[in-house]
C-alpha positions in Angstrom: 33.5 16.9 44.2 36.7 15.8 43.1 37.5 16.5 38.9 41.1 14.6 39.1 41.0 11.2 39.1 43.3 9.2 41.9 44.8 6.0 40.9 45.8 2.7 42.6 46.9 -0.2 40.1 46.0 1.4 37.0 42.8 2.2 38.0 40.6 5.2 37.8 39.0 6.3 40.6 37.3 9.2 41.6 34.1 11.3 43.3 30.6 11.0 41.9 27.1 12.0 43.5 24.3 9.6 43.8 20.9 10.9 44.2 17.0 9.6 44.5 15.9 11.1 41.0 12.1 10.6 42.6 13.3 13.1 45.1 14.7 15.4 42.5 11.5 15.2 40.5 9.6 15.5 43.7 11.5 18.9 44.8 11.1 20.4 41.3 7.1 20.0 41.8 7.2 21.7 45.2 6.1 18.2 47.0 9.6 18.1 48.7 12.2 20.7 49.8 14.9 20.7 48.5 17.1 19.9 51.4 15.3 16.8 51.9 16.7 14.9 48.8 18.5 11.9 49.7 22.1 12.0 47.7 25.6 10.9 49.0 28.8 11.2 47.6 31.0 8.3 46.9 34.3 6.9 45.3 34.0 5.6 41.7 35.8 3.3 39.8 36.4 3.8 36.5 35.9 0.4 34.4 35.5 0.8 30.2 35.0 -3.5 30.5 31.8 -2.9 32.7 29.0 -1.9 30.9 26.8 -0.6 33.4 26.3 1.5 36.2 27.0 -0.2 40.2 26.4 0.6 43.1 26.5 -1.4 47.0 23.6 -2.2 48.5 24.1 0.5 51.7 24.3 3.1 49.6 20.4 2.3 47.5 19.2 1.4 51.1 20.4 4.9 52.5 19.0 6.9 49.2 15.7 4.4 48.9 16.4 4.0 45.6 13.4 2.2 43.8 13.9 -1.2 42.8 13.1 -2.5 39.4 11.3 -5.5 38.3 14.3 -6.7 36.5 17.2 -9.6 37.6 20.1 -8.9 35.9 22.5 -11.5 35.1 26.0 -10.4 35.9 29.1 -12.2 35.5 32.7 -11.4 37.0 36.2 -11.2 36.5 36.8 -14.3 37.5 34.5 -16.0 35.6 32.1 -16.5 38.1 27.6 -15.6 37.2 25.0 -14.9 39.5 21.6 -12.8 39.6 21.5 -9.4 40.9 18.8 -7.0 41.5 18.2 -3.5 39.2 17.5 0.0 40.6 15.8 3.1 39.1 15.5 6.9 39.1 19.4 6.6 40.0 20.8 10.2 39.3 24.4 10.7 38.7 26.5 13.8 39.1 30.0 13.4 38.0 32.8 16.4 37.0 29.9 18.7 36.4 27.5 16.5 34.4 24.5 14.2 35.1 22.2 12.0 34.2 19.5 9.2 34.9 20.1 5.8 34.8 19.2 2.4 36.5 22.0 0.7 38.4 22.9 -3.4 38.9 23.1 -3.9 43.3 26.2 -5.1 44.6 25.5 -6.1 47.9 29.2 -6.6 48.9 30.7 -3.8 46.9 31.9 -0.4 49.1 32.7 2.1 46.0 30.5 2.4 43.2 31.5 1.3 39.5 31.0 3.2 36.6 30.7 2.0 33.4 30.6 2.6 29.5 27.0 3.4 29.5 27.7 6.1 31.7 30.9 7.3 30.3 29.1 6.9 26.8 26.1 9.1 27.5 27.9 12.0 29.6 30.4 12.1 26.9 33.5 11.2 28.6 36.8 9.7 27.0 39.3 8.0 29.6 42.9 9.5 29.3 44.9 6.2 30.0 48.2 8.0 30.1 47.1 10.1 33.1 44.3 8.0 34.6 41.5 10.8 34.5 38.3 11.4 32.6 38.1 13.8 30.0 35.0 15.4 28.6 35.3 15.1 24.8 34.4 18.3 24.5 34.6 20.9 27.2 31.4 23.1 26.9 28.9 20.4 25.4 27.7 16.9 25.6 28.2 15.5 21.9 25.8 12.5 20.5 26.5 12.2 16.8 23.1 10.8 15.0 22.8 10.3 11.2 
């Protein structure tokens, strides 16, 4: 897995692995071996204006990620709105961190999208000057509660 961003137009891009969380929970039961987990790496790109996680269509197809009840309402760039579908149990591995999270389906998209939620909960800042990622702190995760 790549740690050091690449960059194209002022963008942050970079490798991230996607895995079936149900297969994950499945393996740590003993239902599943290990090796049978469905994950793939993929390129990521970096966007602090996106607010959640995305990912193309052939990549939840190939994991079997489980679709959620939910339509969400995205709208683009460009101005432009239309209805997508949600995914669960989507488990993310980037620069040595992870976590859970549901994902909006993009059928048309090739690299995945990462946005603040996930940047939020694995604790990451975004060095602008040097297009990378940067853990706020190296050792832990930090959430600040009152």
């Amino acid at each position: 897995m790549k740690t050091n961003g690449k960059h194209k137009m002022g963008r942050i891009t970079l490798d991230l692995e996607v895995l079936n969380n149900r297969d994950v929970d499945s393996a740590l039961s003993g239902d599943m071996d290990w090796t049978k987990i469905r994950h793939k790496t993929i390129q990521g790109i970096v966007d602090t204006g996106a607010t959640r996680l995305v990912l193309p269509l052939s990549i939840v197809k190939e994991l079997g990620l489980p679709l959620s009840d939910n339509q969400i309402e995205v709208r683009y760039a460009n101005g432009r709105k239309s209805l997508r579908t949600e995914v669960r149990e989507v488990l993310v591995r980037l620069q040595g961190r992870e976590g859970v999270y549901r994902a909006i389906v993009e059928p048309k998209r090739d690299t995945a999208l990462i946005g603040a939620i996930v940047l939020e909960d694995m604790d990451f800042l975004v060095d602008c000057t040097k297009l990378r990622l940067v853990p706020r702190d190296p050792d832990h995760i930090v959430s600040e509660i009152e």
